[in-house]
SENUSE-545117 format. One line per field, with one value per atom (N, C-alpha, C, O, CB): x, y, z; residue in three letters; residue number from 1. Coordinates in pm, whole numbers. Glycine has a CB too. Example, Ala and Ser with C-alpha at 12.3 -4.5 7.8 and 13.67 -1.06 7.14 Angstrom:
2
X <- (1319;1230;1320;1424;1131;1285;1367;1290;1341;1408) $
Y <- (-569;-450;-330;-332;-447;-225;-106;3;114;-60) $
Z <- (780;780;780;846;905;708;714;787;804;572) $
residu <- (ALA;ALA;ALA;ALA;ALA;SER;SER;SER;SER;SER) $
num <- (1;1;1;1;1;2;2;2;2;2) $
//
This chain:
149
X <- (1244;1203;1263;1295;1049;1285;1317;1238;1117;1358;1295;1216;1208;1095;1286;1283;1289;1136;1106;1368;1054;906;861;789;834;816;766;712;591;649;782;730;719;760;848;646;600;704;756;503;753;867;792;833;946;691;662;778;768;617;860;906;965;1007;974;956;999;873;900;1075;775;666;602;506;663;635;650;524;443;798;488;341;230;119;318;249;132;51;85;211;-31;-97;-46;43;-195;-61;3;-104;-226;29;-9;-142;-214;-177;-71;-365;-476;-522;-581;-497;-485;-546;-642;-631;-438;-754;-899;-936;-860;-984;-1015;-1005;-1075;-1080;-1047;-1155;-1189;-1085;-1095;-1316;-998;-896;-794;-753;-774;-763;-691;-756;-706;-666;-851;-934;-982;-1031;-1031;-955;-957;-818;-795;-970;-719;-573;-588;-526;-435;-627;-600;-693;-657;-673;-815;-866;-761;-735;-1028;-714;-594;-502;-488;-497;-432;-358;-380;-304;-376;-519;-567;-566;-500;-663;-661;-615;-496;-481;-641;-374;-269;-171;-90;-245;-223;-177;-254;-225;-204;-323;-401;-382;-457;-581;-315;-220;-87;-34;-211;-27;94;41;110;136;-94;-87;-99;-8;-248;-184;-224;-63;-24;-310;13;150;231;304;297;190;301;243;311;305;92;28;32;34;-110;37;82;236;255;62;341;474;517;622;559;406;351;306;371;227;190;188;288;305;122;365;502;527;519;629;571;650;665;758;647;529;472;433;452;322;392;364;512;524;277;621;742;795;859;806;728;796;695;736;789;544;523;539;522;433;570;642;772;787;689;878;1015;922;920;1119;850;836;780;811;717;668;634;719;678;513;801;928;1005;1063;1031;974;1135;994;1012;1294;824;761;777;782;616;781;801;896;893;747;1031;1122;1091;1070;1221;1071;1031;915;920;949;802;731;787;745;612;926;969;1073;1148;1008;1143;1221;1160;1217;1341;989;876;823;705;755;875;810;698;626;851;693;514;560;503;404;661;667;567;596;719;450;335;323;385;219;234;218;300;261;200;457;520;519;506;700;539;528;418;426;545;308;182;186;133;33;232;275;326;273;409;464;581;547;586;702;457;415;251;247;371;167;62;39;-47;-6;175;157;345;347;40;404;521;582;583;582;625;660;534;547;757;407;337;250;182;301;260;205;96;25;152;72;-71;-168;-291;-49;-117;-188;-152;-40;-166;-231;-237;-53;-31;-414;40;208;266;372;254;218;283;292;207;239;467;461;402;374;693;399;421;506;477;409;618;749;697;717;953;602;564;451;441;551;337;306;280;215;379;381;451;527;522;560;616;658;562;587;792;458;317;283;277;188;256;193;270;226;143;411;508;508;474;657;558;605;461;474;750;326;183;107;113;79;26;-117;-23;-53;-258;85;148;245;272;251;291;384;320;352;452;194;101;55;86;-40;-16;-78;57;48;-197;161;241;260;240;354;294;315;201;208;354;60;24;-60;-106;27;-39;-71;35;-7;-59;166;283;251;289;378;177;139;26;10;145;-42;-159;-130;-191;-257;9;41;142;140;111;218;294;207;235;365;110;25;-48;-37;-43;-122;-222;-171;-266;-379;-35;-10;138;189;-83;243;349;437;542;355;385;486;451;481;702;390;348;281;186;252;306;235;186;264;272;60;18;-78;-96;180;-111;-136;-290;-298;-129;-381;-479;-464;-519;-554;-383;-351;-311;-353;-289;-175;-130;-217;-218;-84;-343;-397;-489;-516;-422;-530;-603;-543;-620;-671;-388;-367;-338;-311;-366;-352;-328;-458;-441;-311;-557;-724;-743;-792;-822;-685;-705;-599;-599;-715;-513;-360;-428;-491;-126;-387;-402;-289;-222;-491;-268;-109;-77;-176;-103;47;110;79;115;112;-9;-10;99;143;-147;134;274;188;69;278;306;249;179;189;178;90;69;147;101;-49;300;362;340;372;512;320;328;463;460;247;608;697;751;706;804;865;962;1068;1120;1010;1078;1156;1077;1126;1193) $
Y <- (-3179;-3110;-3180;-3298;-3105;-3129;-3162;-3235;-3213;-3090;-3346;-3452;-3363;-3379;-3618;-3277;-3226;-3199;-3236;-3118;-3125;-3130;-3200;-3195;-3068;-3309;-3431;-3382;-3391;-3487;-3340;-3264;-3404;-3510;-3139;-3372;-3510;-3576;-3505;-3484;-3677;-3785;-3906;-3999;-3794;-3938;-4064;-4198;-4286;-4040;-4196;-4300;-4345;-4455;-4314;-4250;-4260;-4292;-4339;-4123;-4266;-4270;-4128;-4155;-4405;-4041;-3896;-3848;-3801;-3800;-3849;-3815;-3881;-3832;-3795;-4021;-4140;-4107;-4057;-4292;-4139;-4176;-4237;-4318;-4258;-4232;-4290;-4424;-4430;-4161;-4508;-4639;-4567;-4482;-4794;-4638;-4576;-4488;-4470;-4599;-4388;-4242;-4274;-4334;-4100;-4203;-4208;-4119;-4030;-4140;-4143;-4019;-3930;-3838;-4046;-3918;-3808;-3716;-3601;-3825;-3799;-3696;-3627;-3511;-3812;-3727;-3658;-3559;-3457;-3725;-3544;-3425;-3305;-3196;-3471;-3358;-3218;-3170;-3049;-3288;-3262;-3186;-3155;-3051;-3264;-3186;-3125;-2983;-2877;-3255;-3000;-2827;-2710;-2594;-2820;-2794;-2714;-2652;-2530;-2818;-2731;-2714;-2591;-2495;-2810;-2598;-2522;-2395;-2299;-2562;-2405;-2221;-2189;-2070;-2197;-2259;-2240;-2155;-2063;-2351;-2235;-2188;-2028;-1948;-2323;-2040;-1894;-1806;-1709;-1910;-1798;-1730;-1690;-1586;-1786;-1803;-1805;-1658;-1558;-2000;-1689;-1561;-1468;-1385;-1543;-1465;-1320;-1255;-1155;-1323;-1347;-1273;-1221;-1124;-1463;-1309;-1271;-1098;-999;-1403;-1115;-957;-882;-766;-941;-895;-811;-747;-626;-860;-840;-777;-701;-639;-873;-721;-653;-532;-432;-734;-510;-392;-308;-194;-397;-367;-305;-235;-112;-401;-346;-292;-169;-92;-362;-183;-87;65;176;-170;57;147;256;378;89;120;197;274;377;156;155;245;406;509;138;384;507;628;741;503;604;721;807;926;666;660;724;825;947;565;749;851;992;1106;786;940;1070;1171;1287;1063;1142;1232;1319;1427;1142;1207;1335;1404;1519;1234;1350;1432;1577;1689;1375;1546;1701;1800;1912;1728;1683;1760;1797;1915;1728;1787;1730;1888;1935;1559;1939;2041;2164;2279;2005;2112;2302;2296;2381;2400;2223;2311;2338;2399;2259;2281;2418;2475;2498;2391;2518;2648;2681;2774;2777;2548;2503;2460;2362;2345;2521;2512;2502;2449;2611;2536;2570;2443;2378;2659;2381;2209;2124;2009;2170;2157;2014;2008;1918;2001;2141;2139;2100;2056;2257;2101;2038;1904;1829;2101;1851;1681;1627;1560;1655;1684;1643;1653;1565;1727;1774;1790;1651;1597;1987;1625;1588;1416;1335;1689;1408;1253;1188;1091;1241;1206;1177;1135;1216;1278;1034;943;895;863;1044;894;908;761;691;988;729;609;571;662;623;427;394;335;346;257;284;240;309;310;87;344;426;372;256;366;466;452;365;322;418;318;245;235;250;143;195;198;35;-31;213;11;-106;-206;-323;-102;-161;-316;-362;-473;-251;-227;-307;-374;-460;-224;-351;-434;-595;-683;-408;-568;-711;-795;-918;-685;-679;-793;-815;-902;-759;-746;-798;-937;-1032;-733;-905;-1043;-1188;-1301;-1025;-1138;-1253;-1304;-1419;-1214;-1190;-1273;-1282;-1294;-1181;-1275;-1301;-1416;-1532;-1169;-1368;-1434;-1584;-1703;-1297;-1528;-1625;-1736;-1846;-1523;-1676;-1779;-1889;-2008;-1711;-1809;-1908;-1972;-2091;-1833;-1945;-2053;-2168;-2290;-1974;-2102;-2202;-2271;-2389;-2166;-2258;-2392;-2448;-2560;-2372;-2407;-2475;-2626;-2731;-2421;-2532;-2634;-2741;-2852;-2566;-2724;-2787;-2927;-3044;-2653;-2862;-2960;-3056;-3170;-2924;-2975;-3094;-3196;-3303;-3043;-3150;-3250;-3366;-3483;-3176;-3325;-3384;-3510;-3629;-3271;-3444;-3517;-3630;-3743;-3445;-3606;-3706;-3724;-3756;-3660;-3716;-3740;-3724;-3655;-3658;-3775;-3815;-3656;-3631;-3927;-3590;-3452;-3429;-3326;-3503;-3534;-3574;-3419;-3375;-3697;-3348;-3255;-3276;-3331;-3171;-3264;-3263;-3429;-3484;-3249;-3467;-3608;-3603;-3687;-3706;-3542;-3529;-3473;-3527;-3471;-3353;-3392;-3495;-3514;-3342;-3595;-3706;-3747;-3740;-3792;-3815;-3873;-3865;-3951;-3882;-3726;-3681;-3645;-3613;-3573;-3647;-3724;-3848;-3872;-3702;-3925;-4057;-4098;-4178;-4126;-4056;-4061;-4032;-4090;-3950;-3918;-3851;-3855;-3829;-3694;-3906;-3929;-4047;-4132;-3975;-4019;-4140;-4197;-4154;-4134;-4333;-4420;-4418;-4404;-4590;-4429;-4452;-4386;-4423;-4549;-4242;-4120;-4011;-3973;-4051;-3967;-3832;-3749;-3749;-3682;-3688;-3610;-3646;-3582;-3545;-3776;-3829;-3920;-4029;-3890;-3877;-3995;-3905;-3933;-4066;-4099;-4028;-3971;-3939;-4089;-3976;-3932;-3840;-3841;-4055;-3757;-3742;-3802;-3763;-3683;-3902;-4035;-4118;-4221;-4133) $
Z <- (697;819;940;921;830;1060;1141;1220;1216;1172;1317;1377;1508;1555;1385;1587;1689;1771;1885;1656;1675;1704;1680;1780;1673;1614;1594;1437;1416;1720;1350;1202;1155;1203;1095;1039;952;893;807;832;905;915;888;957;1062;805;768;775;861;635;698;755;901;936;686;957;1086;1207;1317;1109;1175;1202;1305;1378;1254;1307;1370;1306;1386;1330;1174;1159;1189;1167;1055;1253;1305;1437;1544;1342;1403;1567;1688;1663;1560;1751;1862;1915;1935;1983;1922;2003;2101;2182;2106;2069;2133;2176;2282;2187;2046;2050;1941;1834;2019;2015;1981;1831;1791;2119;1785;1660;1687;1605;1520;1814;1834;1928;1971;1880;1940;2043;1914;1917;2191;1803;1694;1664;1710;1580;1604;1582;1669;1643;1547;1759;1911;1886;1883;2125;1867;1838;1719;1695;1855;1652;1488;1495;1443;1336;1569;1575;1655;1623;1677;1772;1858;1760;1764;1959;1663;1556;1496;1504;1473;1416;1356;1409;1371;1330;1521;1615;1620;1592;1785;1651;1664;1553;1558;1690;1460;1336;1261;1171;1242;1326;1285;1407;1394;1252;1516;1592;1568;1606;1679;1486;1424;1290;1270;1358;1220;1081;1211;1218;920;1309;1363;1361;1301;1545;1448;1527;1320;1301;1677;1222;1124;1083;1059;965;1087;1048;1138;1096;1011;1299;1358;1323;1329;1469;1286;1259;1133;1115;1268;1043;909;967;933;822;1062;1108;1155;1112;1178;1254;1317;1213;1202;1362;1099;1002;908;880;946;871;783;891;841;702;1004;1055;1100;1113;1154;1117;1101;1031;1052;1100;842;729;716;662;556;788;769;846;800;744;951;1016;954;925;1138;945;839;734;745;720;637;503;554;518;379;670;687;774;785;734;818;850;742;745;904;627;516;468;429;309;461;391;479;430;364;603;626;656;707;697;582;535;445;474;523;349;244;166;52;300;312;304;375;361;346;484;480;416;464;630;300;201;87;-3;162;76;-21;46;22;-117;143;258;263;228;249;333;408;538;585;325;613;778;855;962;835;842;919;924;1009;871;827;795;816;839;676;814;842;1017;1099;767;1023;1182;1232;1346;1245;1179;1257;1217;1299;1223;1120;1094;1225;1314;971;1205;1317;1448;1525;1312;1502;1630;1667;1778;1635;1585;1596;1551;1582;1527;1453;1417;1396;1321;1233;1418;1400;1529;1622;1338;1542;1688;1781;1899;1797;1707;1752;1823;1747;1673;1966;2012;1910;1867;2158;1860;1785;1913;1903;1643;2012;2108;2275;2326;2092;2315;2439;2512;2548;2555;2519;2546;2481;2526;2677;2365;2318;2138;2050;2389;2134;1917;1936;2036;1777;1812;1779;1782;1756;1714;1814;1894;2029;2078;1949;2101;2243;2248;2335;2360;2152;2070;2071;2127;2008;1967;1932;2044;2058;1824;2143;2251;2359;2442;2323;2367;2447;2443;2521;2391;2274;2238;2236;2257;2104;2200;2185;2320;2348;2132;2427;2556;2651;2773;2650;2591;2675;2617;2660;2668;2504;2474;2381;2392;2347;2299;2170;2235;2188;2047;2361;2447;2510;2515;2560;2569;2685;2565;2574;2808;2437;2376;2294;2300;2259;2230;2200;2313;2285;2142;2453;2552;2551;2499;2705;2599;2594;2528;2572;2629;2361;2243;2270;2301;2078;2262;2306;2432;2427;2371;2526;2587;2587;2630;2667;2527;2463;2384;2382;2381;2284;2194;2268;2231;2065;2363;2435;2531;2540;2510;2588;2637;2572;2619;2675;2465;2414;2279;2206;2418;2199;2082;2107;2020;1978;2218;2212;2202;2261;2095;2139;2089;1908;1849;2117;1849;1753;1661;1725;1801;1555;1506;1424;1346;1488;1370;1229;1220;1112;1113;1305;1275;1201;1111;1424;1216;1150;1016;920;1217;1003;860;769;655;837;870;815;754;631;885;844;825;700;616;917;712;575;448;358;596;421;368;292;174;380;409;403;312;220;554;332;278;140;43;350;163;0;-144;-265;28;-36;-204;-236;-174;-168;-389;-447;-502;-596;-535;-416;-435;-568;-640;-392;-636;-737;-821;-933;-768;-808;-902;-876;-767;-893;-1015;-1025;-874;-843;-1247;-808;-703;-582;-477;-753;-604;-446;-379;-346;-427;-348;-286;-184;-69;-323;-14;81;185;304;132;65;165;36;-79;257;93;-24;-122;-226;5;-54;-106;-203;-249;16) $
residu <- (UNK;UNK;UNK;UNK;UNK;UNK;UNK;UNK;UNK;UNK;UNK;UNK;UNK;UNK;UNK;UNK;UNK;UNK;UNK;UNK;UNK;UNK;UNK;UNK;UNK;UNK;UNK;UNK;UNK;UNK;UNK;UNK;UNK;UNK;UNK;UNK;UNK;UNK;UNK;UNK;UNK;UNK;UNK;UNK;UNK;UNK;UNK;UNK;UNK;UNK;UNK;UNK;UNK;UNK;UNK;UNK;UNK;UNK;UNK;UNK;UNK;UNK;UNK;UNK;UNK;UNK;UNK;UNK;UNK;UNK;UNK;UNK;UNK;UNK;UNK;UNK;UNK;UNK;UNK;UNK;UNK;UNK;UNK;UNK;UNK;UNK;UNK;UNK;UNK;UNK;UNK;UNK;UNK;UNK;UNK;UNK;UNK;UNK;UNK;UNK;UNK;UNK;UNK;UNK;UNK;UNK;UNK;UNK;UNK;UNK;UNK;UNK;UNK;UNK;UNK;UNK;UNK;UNK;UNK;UNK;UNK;UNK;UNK;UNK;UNK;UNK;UNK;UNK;UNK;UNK;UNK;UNK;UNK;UNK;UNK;UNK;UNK;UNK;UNK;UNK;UNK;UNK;UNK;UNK;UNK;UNK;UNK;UNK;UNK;UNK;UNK;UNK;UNK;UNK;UNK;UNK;UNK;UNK;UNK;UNK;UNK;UNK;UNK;UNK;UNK;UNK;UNK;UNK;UNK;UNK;UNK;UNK;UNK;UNK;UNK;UNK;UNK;UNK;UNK;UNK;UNK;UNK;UNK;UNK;UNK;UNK;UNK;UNK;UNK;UNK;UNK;UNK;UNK;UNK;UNK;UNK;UNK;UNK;UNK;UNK;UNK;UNK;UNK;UNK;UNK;UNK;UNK;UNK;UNK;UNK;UNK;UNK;UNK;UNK;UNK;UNK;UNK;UNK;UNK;UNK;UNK;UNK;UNK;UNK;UNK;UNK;UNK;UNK;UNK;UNK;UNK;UNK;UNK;UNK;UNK;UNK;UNK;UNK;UNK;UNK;UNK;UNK;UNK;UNK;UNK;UNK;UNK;UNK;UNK;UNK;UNK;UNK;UNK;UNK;UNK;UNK;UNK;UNK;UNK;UNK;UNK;UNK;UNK;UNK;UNK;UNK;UNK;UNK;UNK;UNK;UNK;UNK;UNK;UNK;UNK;UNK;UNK;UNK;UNK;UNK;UNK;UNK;UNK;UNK;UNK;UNK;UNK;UNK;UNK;UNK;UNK;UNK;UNK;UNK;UNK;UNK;UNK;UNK;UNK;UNK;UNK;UNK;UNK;UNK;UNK;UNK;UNK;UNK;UNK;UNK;UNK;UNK;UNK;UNK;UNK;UNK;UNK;UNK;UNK;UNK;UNK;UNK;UNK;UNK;UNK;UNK;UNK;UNK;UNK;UNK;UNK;UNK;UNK;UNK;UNK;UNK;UNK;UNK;UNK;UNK;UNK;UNK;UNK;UNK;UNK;UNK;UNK;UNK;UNK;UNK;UNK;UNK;UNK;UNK;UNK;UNK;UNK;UNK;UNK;UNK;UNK;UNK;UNK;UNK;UNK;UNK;UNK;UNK;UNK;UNK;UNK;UNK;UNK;UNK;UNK;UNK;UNK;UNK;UNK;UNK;UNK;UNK;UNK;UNK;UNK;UNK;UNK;UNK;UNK;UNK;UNK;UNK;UNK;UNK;UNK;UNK;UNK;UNK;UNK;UNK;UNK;UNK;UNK;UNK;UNK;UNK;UNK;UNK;UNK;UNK;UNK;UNK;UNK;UNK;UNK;UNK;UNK;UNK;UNK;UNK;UNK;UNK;UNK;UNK;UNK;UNK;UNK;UNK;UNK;UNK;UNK;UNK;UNK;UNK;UNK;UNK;UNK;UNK;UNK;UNK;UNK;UNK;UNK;UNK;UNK;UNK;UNK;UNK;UNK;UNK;UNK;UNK;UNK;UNK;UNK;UNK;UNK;UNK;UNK;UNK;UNK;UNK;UNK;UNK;UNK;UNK;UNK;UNK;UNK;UNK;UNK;UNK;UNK;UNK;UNK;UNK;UNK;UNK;UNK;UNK;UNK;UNK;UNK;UNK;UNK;UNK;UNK;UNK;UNK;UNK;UNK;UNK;UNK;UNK;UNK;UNK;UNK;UNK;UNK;UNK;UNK;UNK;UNK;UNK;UNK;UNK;UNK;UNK;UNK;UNK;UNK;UNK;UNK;UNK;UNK;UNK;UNK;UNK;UNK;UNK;UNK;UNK;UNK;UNK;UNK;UNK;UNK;UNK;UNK;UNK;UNK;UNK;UNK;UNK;UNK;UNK;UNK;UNK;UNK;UNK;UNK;UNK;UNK;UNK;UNK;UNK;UNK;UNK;UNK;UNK;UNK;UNK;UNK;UNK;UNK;UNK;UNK;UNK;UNK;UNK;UNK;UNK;UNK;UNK;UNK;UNK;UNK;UNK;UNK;UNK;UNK;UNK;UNK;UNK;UNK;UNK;UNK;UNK;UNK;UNK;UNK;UNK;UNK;UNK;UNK;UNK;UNK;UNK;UNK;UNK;UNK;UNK;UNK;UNK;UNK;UNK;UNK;UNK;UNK;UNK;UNK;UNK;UNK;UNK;UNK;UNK;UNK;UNK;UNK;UNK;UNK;UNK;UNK;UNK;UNK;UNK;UNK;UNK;UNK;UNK;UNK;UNK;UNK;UNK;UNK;UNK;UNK;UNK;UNK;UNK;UNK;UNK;UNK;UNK;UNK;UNK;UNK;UNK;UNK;UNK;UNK;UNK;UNK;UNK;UNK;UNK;UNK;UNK;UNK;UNK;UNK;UNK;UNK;UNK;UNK;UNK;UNK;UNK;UNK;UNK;UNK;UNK;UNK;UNK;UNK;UNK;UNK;UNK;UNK;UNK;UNK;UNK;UNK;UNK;UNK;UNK;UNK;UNK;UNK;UNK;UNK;UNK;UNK;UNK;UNK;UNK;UNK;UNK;UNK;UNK;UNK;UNK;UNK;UNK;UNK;UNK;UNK;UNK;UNK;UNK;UNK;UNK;UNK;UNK;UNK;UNK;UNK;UNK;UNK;UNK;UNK;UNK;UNK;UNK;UNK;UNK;UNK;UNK;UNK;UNK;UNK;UNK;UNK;UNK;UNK;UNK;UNK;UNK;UNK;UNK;UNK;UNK;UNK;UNK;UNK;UNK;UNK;UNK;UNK;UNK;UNK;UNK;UNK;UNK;UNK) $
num <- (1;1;1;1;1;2;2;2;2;2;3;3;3;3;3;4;4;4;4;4;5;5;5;5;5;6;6;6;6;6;7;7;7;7;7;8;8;8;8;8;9;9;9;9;9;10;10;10;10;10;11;11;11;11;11;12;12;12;12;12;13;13;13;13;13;14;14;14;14;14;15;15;15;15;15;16;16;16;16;16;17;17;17;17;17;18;18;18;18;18;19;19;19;19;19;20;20;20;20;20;21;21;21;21;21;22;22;22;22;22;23;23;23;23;23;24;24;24;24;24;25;25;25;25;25;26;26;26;26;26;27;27;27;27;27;28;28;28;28;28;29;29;29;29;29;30;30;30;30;30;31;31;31;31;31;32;32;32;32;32;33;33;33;33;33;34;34;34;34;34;35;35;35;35;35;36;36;36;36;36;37;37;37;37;37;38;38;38;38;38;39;39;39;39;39;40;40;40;40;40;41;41;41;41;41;42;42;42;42;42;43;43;43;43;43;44;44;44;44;44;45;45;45;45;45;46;46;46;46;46;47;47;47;47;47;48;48;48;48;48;49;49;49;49;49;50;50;50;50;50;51;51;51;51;51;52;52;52;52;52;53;53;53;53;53;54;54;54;54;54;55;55;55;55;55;56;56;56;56;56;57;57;57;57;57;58;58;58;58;58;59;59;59;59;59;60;60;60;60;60;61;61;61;61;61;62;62;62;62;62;63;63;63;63;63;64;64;64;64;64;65;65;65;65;65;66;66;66;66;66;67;67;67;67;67;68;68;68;68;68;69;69;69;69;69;70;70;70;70;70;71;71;71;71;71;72;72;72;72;72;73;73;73;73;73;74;74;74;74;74;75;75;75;75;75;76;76;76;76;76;77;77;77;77;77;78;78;78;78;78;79;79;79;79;79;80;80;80;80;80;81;81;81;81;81;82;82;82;82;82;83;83;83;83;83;84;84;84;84;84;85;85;85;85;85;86;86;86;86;86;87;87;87;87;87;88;88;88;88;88;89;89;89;89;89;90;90;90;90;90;91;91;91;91;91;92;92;92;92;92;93;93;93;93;93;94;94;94;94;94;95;95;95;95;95;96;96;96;96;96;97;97;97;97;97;98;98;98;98;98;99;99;99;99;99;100;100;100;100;100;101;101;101;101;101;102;102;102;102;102;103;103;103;103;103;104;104;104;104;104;105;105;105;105;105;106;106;106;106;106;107;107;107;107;107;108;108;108;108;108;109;109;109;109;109;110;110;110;110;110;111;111;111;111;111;112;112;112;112;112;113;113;113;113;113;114;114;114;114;114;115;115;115;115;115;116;116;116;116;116;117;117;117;117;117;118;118;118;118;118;119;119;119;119;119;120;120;120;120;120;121;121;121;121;121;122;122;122;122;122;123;123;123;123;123;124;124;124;124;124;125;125;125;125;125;126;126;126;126;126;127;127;127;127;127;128;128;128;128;128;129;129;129;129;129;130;130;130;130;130;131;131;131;131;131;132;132;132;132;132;133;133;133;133;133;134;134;134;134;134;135;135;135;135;135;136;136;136;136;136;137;137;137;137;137;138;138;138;138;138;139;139;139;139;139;140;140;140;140;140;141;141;141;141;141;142;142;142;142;142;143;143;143;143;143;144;144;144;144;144;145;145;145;145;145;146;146;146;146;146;147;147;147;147;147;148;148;148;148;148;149;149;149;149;149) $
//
């Protein structure tokens, strides 16, 4: 992984604490973390939505091709007129959506997690995990080493 964010780099010391950070301040960042990271699933299932809501428009487009070459015009036309291109949220598909959220709620919170970590943990990510790993491996067993090396 890359050191650029401060990713876990044990030997380098990038997953450590920083002198005289408190463990209750690790653990205020490690909850920060946590929200963070469950902003990170929201934004991946929001683009799952995009996605899928895209693929269902396409299908439902050839379905109503699909129903006037079995000459059911009536019905595809009320498809096509009533749900086909159809905003899911008041003027808007789902790409605006997604760039709502990217360039609003997901930007302001990535900076500002960014700066919390910058602030009271160097730039440092993950250090409460480090740490809880550090707790729970057990040295010199297959599978608990604490680096990849």
């Amino acid at each position: 992984m890359s050191s650029e964010h401060g990713s876990v780099a044990g030997e380098r010391g990038l997953d450590r604490r920083p002198a005289g950070v408190s463990d209750a301040t690790v653990e205020a960042v490690g909850k920060l973390s946590e929200a963070f990271e469950t902003i990170e699933e929201v934004r991946g299932r929001l683009y799952g939505l995009h996605r899928l809501t895209g693929s269902a428009d396409l299908a439902l487009g050839e379905a109503c091709e699909l129903l006037r070459k079995a000459g059911h015009d009536e019905l595809a036309d009320r498809l096509e007129t009533e749900l086909v291109g159809r905003n899911i949220a008041q003027g808007r598909w789902t790409f605006q959506l997604v760039e709502e959220f990217d360039d609003g709620y997901y930007a302001d919170f990535q900076r500002l997690e960014k700066l919390v970590r910058d602030e009271l943990m160097d730039g440092r990510r993950h250090v409460f995990e480090a740490e809880m790993k550090a707790e729970r491996r057990t040295d010199g067993r297959p599978g608990h080493a604490a680096t990849p090396d």
